[in-house]
C-alpha positions in Angstrom: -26.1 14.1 -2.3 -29.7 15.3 -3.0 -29.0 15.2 -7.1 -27.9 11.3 -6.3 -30.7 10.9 -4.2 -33.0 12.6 -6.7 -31.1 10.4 -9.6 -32.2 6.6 -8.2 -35.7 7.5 -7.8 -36.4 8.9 -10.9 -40.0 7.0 -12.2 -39.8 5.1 -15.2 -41.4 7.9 -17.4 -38.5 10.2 -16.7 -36.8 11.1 -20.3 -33.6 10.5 -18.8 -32.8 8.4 -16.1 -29.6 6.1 -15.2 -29.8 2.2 -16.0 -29.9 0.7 -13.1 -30.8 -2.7 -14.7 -27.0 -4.3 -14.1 -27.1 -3.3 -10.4 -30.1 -4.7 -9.8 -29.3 -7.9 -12.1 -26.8 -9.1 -9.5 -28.4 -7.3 -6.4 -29.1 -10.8 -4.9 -25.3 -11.4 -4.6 -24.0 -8.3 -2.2 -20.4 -9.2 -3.2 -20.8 -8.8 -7.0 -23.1 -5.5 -6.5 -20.1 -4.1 -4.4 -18.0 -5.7 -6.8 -19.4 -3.9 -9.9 -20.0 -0.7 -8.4 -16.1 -0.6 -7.3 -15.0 -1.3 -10.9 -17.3 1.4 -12.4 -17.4 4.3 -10.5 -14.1 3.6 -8.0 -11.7 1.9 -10.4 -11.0 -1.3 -7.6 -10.1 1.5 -5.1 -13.4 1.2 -2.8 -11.8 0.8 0.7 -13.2 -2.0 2.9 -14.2 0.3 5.6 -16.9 1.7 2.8 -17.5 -1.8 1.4 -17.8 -3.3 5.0 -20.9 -0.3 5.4 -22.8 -0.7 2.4 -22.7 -4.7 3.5 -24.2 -4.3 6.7 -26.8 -1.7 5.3 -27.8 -4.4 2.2 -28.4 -6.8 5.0 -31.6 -4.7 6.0 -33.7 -5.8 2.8 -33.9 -8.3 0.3 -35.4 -6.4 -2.3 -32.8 -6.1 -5.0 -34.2 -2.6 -6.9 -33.7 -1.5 -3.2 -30.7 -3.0 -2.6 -28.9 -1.3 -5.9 -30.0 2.0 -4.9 -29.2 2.0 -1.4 -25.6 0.5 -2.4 -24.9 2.7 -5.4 -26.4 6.1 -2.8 -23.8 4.8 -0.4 -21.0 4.8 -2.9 -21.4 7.8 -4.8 -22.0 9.4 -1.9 -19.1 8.4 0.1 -16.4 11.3 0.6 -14.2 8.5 -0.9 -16.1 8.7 -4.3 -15.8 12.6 -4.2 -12.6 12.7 -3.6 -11.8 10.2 -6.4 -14.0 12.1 -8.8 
C-alpha cells in the first residue's frame, strides 16, 4: 500500500513515474474513471461493493488530479485487486 501510495505522488521531476493523464482526463465523470480503472487493472471484475466505495469517496472533492488518485489508491489497493493480481 505505501509503494501505491508513494507511486501517485511522485513530483513531476521523478525519472519514472506512472501516466496518470487518462485518469485524470475523464476524472470529471466518476462513472468513466471507475469505468477505466475496472478495464485496466480488474479486467470488468470490480465488484460493486468496491465501485459503490470509491463513488462515495470521489464525492468529497472536485479536483480531478485528486479524484484519479484517490480512485486508482482505492482500487489497487483493494484486497480485490490483490487477489486478482
Amino acid at each position: 500500500m505505501n509503494y501505491i501510495d508513494y507511486l501517485l505522488k511522485l513530483d513531476a521531476n521523478a525519472e519514472a513515474k506512472p501516466n496518470l493523464a487518462p485518469y485524470i482526463a475523464v476524472a470529471t465523470d466518476v462513472e468513466s474513471l471507475i469505468a477505466m480503472i475496472d478495464a485496466h487493472f480488474m479486467n470488468g471484475a470490480m465488484p460493486e461493493v468496491l465501485k459503490q466505495g470509491i463513488r462515495d469517496t470521489l464525492a468529497t472533492s472536485t479536483d480531478p488530479t485528486r479524484r484519479a488518485r484517490l480512485a486508482l489508491y482505492l482500487a489497487l489497493t483493494s484486497a480485490h485487486y490483490q487477489i486478482q493480481n
